[in-house]
VOGU-3710 file (C-alpha; in Angstrom, 3 decimals, decimal comma):
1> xxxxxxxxxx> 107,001/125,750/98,004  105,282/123,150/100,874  106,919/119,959/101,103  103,545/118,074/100,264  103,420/120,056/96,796  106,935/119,159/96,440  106,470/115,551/97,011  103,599/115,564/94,557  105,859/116,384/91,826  107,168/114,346/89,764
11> xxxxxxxxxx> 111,371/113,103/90,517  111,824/113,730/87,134  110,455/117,460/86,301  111,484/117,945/89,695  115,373/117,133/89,053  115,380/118,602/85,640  114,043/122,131/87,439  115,905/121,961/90,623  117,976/124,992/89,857  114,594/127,307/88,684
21> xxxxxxxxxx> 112,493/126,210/91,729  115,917/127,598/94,355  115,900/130,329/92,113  112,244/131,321/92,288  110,699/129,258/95,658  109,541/131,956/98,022  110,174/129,183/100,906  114,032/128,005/100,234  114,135/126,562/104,164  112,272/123,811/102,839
31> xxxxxxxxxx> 114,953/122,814/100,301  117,443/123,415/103,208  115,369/121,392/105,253  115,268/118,420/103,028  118,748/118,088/102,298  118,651/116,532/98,925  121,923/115,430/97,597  123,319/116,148/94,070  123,352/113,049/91,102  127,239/113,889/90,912
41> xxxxxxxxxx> 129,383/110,686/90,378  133,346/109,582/90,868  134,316/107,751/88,308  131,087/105,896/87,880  130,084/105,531/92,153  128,385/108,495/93,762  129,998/110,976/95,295  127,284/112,406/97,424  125,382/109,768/98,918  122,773/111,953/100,370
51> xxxxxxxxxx> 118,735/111,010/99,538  117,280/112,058/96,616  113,932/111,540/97,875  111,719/113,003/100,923  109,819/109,792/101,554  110,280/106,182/101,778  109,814/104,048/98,267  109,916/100,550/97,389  112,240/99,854/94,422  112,417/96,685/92,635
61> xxxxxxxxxx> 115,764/95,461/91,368  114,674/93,019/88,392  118,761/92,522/88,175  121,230/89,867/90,208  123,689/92,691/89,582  126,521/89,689/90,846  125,648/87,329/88,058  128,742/85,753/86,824  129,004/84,071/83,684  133,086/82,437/83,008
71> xxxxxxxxxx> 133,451/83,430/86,467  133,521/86,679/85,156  130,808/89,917/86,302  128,073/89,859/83,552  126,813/93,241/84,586  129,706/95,977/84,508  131,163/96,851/88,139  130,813/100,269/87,924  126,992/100,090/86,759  126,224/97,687/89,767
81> xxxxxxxxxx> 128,132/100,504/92,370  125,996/103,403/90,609  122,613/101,428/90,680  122,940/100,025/94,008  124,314/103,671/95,887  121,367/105,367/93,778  118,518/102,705/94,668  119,369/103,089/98,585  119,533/107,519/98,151  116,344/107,094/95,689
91> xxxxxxxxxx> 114,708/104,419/98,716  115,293/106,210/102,326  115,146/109,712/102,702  117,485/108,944/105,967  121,268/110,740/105,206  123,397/107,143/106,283  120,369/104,814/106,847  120,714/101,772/108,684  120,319/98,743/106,231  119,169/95,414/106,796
101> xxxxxxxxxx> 120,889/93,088/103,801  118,420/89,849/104,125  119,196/86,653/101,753  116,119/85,112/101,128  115,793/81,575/102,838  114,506/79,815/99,616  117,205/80,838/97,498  119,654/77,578/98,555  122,353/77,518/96,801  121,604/79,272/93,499
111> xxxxxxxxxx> 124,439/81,980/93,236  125,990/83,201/96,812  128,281/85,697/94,848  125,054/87,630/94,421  124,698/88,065/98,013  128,384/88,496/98,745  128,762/91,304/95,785  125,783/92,870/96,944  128,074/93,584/100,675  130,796/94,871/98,809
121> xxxxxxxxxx> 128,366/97,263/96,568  126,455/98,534/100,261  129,762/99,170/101,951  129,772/102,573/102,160  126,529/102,189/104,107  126,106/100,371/108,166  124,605/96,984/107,102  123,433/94,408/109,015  123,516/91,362/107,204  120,512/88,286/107,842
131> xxxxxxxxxx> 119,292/85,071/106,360  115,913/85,577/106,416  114,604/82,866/109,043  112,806/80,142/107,554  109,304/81,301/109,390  109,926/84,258/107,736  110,541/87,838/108,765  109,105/89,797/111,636  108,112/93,072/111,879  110,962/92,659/115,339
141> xxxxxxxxxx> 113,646/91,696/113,056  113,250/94,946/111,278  113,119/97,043/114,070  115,615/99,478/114,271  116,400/99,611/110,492  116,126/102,774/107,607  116,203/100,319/104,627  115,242/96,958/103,694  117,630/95,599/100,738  115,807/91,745/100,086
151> xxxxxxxxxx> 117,878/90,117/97,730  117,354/86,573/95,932  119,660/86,573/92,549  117,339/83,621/90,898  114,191/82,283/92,302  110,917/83,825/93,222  110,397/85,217/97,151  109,701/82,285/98,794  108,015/82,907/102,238  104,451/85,517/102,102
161> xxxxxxxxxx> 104,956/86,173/105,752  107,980/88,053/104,966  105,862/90,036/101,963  103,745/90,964/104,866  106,287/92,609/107,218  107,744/94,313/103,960  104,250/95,794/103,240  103,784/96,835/107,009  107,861/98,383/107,656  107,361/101,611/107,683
171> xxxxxxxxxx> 111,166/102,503/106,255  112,301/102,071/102,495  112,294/98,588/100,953  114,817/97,061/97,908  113,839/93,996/95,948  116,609/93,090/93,954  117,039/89,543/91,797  115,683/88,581/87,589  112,845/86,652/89,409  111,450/88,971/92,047
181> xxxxxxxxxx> 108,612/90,238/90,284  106,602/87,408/92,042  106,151/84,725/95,136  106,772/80,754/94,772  102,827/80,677/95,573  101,892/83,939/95,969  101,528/87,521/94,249  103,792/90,184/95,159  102,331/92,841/92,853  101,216/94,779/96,122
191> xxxxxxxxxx> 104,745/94,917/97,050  106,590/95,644/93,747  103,771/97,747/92,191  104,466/94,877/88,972  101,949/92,278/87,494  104,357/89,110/86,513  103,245/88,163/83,104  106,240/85,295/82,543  109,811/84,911/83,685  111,453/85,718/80,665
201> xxxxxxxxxx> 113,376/83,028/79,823  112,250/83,822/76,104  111,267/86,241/74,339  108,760/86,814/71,312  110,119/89,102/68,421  109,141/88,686/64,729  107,884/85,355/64,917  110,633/84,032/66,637  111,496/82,787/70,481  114,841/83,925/71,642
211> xxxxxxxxxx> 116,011/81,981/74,595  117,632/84,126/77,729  118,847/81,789/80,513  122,134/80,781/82,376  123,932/83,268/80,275  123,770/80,860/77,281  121,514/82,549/74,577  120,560/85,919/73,566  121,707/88,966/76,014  119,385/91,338/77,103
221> xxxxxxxxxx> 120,531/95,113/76,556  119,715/97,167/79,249  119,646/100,797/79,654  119,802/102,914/82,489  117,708/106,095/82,611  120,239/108,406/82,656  118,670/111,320/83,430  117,875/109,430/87,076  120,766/107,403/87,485  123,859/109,384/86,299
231> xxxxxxxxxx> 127,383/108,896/85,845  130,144/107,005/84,117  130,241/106,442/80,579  127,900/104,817/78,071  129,250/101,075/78,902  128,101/101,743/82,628  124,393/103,349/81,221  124,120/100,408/79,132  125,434/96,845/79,485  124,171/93,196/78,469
241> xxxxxxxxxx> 122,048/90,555/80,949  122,434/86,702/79,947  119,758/86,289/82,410  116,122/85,794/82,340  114,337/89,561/83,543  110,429/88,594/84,648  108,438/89,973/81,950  105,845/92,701/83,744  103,310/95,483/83,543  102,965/98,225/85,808
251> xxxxxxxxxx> 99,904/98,221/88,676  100,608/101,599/89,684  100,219/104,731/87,885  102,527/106,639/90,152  105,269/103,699/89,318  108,425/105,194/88,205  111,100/103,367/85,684  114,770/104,121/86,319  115,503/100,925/83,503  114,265/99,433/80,993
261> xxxxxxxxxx> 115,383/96,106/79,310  114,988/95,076/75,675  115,354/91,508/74,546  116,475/89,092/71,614  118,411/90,616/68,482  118,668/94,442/68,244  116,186/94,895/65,587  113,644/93,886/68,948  112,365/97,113/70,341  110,193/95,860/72,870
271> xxxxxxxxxx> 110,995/97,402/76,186  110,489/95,564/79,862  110,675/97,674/83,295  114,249/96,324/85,229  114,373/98,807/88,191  111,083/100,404/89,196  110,399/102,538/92,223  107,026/104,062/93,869  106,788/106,574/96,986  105,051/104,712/99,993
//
């Protein structure tokens, strides 16, 4: 099998028929080529941290997976380890790539645990860690680098000159924070492959507004797509968000969902993409 046909195929079929295709590929150097690690897990954190995909992606994190609420983790430890190991082996098809860990300038204040739980969650990886400068980035601060993680826990990207070196950096790319489906004044859609519709701060079931903010209303129950992301049991698949998650649609018909989110009461069905990834 060519590597091009293998790219085209979807991660999913191609996952769930990774042991047929080595058993009937006429061309197995190309699976030896690409090195593609195994979904196996410790105790809920990867044990293989090879890549899981041949090309560069873009993922979007829709998730400050350090959120604290009673200065205690809202999101359960070992789901944050699994989805941030995953993201990076699902995001650079490099074997230990070279990370850049930028805080977005604009996000001030607003939760620095984020940031600082995000550099305990990378440190199996070499990260270089930046505040983005406040002209924004440049396509020289990136040099050098495998793997973009961008990560602003509550606000919307503030600078587009730093959505423009993202677009043009030629290695994988993470967005990860509730509001980073969108810019302060500009779209991002070309970036996360997601059309913000609101920032879900409410949502609509029944006839009735739910509020979910600041970790003081309704949770959000979000579920991992286990059959992408795998390992640990079901409290590390699933877990609650007190958080707002931006409300989206999908611009991309090549856009892939790893989670989904569903909000207000549990009779509420209605399901919002969380972590999203597309091949560049």
């Amino acid at each position: 099998m060519k590597r091009g046909k293998l790219e085209a195929i979807g991660l999913v079929a191609f996952i769930g028929a990774l042991l047929i295709a080595y058993q009937n590929c006429s061309n197995t150097a190309k699976f030896e080529e690409a090195k593609l690690g195994s979904l196996g897990v410790c105790d809920g954190i990867s044990c293989d941290l090879d890549p899981l995909t041949f090309r560069p992606a873009v993922t979007t994190i829709l998730l400050a997976l350090g959120d604290e609420a009673n200065d205690q983790l809202v999101v359960n430890g070992a789901s944050s380890q699994l989805i941030a190991e995953t993201v990076v082996r699902y995001s650079s098809p490099k074997k230990d790539p070279k990370i850049l860990l930028v805080r977005d300038s604009k996000a001030g204040s607003e939760d620095p645990e984020d940031t600082e739980y995000m550099k305990s969650l990378l440190s199996r990886y070499d990260v270089t860690y930046l505040v983005e400068p406040r002209e924004g980035l440049t396509d020289k601060d990136l040099e050098g680098f495998d793997l973009v993680w961008f990560n602003n826990p509550g606000a919307p990207m503030g600078l587009a000159k730093t959505r423009d070196a993202l677009l043009k950096f030629s290695g994988g790319v993470v967005m990860q924070g509730d509001d980073l489906s969108r810019g302060g004044d500009f779209a991002l859609g070309e970036l996360t492959g997601l059309k913000y519709v609101d920032n879900g701060t409410s949502v609509r079931c029944g006839e009735r507004d739910y509020p979910h903010n600041d970790n003081n209303g309704d949770q959000y129950r979000v579920s991992i797509d286990a059959s992408k992301i795998i390992g640990g049991d079901a409290d590390a698949i699933e877990f609650k968000y007190g958080n707002d998650i931006d409300l989206t649609t999908s611009l991309r018909s090549d856009l892939e969902i790893l989670a989904t989110a569903k909000g207000g009461p549990d009779v509420c069905v209605e399901e919002r993409p969380t972590i999203v990834r597309y091949l560049k």
